[in-house]
N, C-alpha and C positions, 0 to 999 in steps of 0.2 A: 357475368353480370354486367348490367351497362351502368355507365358511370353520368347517368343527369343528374340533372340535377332537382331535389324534389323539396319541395316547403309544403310540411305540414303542419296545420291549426286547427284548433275548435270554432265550430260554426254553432253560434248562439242561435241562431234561427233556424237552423235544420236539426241542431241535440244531437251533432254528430262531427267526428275528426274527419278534415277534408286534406287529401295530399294532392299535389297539382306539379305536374311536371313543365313548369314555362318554356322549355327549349323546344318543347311539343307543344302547339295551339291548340289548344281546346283537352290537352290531354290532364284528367283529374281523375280521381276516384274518391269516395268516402269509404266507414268505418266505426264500428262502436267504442273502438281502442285505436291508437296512434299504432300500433303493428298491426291492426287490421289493415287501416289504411293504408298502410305501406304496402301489404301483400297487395293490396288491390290496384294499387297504383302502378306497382311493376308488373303486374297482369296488362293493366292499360296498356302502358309503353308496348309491351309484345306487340299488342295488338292494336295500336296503333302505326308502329311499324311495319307490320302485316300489310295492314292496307294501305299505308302510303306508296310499298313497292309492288303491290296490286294494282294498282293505276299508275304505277309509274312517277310517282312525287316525289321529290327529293326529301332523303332524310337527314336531317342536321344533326353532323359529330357531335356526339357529348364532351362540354366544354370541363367534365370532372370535375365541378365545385363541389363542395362541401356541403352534406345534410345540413339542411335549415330548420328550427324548432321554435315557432312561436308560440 
């Protein structure tokens, strides 16, 4: 498993849990439940990763902080 770092919250204007990986730009997912979220979010990361080393983009070490829970 990779060790980002992920902050998940409820989003009052979408009626849904959003988990966002910051060490990855632009990498998020949402979720009807905080463990939704979370599956979907380290789906993202794969797949994010996927394609940054499909074009060749540097992927940035996970700095292994600590789940975030607002």
């Amino acid at each position: 498993m990779l060790k980002y770092e992920i902050i998940l919250y409820w989003s009052k204007d979408d009626g849904v849990f959003v988990a966002e990986a910051p060490e990855l730009p632009g990498c998020m997912a949402h979720g009807r439940s905080p463990s939704s979220a979370l599956k979907n979010c380290h789906e993202a990361i794969r797949l994010w990763i996927d394609t940054a080393r499909e074009f060749g983009d540097p992927v940035p070490e996970p700095k292994g902080r600590r789940l975030m829970c607002a």
